[in-house]
C-alpha positions as CSV (number, residue, x, y, z in Angstrom):
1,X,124.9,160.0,90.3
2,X,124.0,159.4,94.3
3,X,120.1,159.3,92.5
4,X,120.8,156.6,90.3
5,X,123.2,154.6,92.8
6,X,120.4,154.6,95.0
7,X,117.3,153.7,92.2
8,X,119.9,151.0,91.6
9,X,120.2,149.3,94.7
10,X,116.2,149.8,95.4
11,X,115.8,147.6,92.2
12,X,118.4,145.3,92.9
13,X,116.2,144.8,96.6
14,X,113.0,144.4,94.8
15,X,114.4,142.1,92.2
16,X,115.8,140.2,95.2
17,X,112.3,140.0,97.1
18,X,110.5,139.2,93.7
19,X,113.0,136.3,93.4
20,X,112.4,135.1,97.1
21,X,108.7,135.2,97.1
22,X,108.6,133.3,93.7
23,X,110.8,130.3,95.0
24,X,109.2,130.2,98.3
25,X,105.8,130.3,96.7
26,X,107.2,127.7,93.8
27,X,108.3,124.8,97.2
28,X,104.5,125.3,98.5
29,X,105.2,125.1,101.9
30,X,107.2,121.9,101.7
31,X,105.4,120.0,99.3
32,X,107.3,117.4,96.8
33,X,106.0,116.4,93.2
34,X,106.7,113.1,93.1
35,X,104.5,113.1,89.3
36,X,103.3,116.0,87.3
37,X,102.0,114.2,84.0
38,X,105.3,114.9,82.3
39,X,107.9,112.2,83.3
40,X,108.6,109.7,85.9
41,X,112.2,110.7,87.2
42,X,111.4,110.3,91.1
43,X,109.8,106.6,90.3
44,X,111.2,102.9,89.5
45,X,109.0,100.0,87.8
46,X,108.8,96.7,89.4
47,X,109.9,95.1,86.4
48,X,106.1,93.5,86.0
49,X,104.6,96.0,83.0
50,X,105.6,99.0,81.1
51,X,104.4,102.4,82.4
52,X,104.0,105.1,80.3
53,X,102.4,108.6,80.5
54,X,99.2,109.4,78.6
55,X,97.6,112.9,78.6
56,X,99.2,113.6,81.7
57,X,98.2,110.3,83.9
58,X,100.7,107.5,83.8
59,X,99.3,103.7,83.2
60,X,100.6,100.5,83.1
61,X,100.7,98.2,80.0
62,X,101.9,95.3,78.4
63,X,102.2,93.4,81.6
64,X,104.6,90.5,81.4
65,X,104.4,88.2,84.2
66,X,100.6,86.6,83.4
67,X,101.2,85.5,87.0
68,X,101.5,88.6,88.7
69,X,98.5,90.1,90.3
70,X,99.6,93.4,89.7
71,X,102.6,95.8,89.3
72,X,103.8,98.7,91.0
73,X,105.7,101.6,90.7
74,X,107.9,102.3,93.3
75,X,109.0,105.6,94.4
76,X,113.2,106.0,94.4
77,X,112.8,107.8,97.6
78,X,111.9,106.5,101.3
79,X,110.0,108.3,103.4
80,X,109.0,108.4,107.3
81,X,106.0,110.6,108.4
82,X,104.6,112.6,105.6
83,X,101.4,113.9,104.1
84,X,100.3,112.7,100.6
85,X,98.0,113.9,97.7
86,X,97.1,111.8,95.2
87,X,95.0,112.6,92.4
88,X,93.8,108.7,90.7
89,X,91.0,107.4,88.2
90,X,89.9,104.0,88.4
91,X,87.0,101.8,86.4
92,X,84.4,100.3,88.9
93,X,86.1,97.0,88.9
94,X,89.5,98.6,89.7
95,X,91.6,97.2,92.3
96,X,94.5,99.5,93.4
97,X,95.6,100.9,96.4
98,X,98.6,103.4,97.5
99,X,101.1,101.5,99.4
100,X,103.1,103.7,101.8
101,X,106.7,102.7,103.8
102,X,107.3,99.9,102.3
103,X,110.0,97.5,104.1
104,X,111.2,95.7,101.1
105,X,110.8,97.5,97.7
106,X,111.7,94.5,95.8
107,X,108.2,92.7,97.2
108,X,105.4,95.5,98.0
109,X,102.4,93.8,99.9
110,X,100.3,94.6,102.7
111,X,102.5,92.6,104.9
112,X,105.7,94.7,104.0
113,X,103.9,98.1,104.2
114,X,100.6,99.7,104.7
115,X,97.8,99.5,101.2
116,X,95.4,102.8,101.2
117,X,93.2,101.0,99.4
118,X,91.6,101.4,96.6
119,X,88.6,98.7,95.4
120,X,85.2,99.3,95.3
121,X,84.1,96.1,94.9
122,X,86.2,94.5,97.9
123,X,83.9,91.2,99.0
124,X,84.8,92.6,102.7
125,X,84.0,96.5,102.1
126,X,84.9,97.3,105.3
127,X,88.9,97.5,104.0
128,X,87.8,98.4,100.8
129,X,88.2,102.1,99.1
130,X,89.0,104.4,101.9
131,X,90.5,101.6,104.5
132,X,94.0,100.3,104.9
133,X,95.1,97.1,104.6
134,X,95.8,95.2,107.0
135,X,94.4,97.3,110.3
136,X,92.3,99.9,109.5
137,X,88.3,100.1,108.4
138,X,86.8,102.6,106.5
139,X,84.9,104.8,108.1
140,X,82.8,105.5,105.1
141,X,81.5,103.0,102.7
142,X,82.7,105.4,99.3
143,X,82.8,104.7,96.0
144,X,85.5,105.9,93.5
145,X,85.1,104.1,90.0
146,X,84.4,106.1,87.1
147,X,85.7,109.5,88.5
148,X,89.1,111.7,89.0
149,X,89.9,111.1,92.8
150,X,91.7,113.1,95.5
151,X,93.7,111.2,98.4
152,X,95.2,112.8,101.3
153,X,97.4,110.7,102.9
154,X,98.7,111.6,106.6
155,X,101.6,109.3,108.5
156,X,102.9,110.6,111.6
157,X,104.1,107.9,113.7
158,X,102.1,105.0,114.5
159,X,98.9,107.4,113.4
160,X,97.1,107.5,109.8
161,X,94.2,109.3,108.2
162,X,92.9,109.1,105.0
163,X,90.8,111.4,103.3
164,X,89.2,111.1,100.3
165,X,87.4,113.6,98.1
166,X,87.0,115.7,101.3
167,X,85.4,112.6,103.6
168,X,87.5,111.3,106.0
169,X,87.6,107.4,105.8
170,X,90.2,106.8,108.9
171,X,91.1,109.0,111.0
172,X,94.2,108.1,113.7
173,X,94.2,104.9,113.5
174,X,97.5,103.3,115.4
175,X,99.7,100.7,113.7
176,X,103.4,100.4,114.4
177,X,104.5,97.8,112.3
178,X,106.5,99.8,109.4
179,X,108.3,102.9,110.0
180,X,109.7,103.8,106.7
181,X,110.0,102.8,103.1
182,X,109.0,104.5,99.8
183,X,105.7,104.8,97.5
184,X,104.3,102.4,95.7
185,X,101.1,103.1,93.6
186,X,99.5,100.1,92.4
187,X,98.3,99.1,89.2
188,X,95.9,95.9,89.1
189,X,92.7,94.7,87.6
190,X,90.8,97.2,85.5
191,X,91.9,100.5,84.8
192,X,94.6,102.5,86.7
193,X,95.7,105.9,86.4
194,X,97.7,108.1,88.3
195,X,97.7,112.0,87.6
196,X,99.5,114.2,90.3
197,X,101.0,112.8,93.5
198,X,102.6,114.7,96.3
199,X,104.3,114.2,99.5
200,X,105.8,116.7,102.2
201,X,107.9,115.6,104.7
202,X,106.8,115.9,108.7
């Protein structure tokens, strides 16, 4: 009987490690999904277009302010310093951008928030793809029409760096206007899609 007591407790431990390791593995060392390509529970439209999720990207359609330049889907959640991954398609005559702690939800801009940009064909390439708008160049003139895209995303303070597809485009740039505020991914001329976005905390 002792035997079995004891096999019992051993795989009561195990099971107990196996469930551990599977949950700390399952949080990825912090990281959030803010979208997987299944639903959009952790985001909020602007009211502007519909959004809607095809083959695992999410898009905006049926757009009903003629007026509006774009719209935007705003994340429910604010966030302070945090590193982002962003996985994004564009056409070549995209204009889009990741807008980070926005200041007023209700009116995302580069004058309420910071825009990682994202448009190639900027007339001023110097804040196009790869800069942010309003204080910081691009340190690399890159392209990102036509292809799947990887953003990281790093805010830490009054510090940013961008990254994209493995080339850094900014790297600790200082701006200390906006210390907080939520998401925003933005959806404006040509084609727009977002695939996986993640954010952990700092």
């Amino acid at each position: 009987m002792a035997r079995w007591a004891t096999l019992a407790v051993a795989l009561l431990f195990s099971a107990i490690a196996t469930v551990h390791t599977t949950i700390t593995a399952s949080g990825q060392d912090g990281w959030i999904t803010l979208f997987d390509g299944k639903n959009l529970d952790q985001w909020q439209g602007d009211g502007t277009a519909t959004f809607k999720i095809e083959d695992g990207s999410v898009i905006a359609t049926d757009k009903k302010d003629p007026k509006a330049v774009a719209a935007y889907l705003v994340s429910k959640q604010s966030f302070k310093d945090f590193e982002i991954r962003a996985e994004f398609w564009v056409s070549e005559e995209a204009n889009s951008g990741i807008f980070v702690r926005n200041t007023d939800p209700k009116n995302i801009s580069s004058k309420t928030g910071y825009e990682v940009n994202i448009f190639d064909q900027r007339p001023d390439p110097s804040m196009g793809t790869g800069g942010i708008v309003p204080f910081a160049k691009t340190l690399v003139p890159i392209k990102a029409g036509g292809k799947w895209n990887t953003y990281e995303i790093v805010a830490k303070g009054p510090k940013f760096t961008v990254t994209l597809n493995g080339v850094k485009t900014v790297d600790g740039a200082e701006n200390a206007d906006h210390k907080e505020g939520p998401i925003a991914l933005q959806f404006g001329v040509g084609t727009v899609k977002f695939r996986k976005v993640q954010i952990r905390p700092l």
